[in-house]
N, C-alpha and C positions, 0 to 999 in steps of 0.2 A: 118273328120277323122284325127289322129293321121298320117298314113301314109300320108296324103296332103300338113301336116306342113312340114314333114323331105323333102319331094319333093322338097317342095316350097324354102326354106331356101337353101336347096342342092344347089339349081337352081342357089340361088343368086351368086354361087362361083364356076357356069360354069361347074355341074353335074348333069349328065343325070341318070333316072331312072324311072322304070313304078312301079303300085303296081298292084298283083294279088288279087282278095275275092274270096278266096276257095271255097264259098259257091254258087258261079258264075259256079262253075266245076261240074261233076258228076266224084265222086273221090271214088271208092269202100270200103269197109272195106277191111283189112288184115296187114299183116307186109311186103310181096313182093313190088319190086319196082314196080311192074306192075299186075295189080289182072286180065287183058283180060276182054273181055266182057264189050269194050267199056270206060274202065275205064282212065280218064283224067290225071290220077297223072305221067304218064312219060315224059309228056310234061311238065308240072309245074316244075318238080323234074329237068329236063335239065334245064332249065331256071336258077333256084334258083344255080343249078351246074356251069353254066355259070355266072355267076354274081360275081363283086367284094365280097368277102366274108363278110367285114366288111359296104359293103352298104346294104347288106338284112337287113332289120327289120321287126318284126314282134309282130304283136298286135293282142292281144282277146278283143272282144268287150262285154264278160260278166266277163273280169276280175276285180275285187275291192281290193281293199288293204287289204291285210291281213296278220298276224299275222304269221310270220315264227315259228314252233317250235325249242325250242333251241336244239342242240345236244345232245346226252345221255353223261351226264359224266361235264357236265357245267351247270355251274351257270343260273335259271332262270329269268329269266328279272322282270318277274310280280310279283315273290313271294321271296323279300329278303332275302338271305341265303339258300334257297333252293334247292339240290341239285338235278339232276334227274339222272335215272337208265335204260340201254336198260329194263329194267322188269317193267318197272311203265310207264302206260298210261300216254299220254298226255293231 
């Protein structure tokens, strides 16, 4: 895993840090910090709260590279000269 390296590497220069897999938690659906009914995310959420800000990292393990759309109003990357519009699909 991605987070193993950043640990490992950390480590070499005398920084500590764990990584959490959300999918390890039983984490409810909702937008509240806390959905009850057993739900794990207030714990995680402290943690992450508690932690150097700029040492959280965080990976999706079905993310792939992809193609950012460009802005409305700028220049297309893929199509020379081509301008786009908030009115025109991507």
């Amino acid at each position: 895993m991605i987070a193993d390296q950043v640990l490992t590497e950390r480590a070499s220069h005398e920084v500590t840090g764990d990584k959490i897999r959300l999918v390890d938690y039983d984490i409810r659906p909702g937008v509240d910090t806390d959905m009850g009914d057993g739900d794990q995310w207030p714990e995680i959420r402290r943690r992450i709260l508690d932690a150097v800000p700029e040492a959280v990292a965080a990976t999706n393990a079905t993310a792939a590279p992809q193609r950012r759309p460009p802005r409305a109003g700028t220049a297309d990357t893929t199509v020379p000269g081509r301008e786009l519009n908030a009115a025109q699909p991507l």
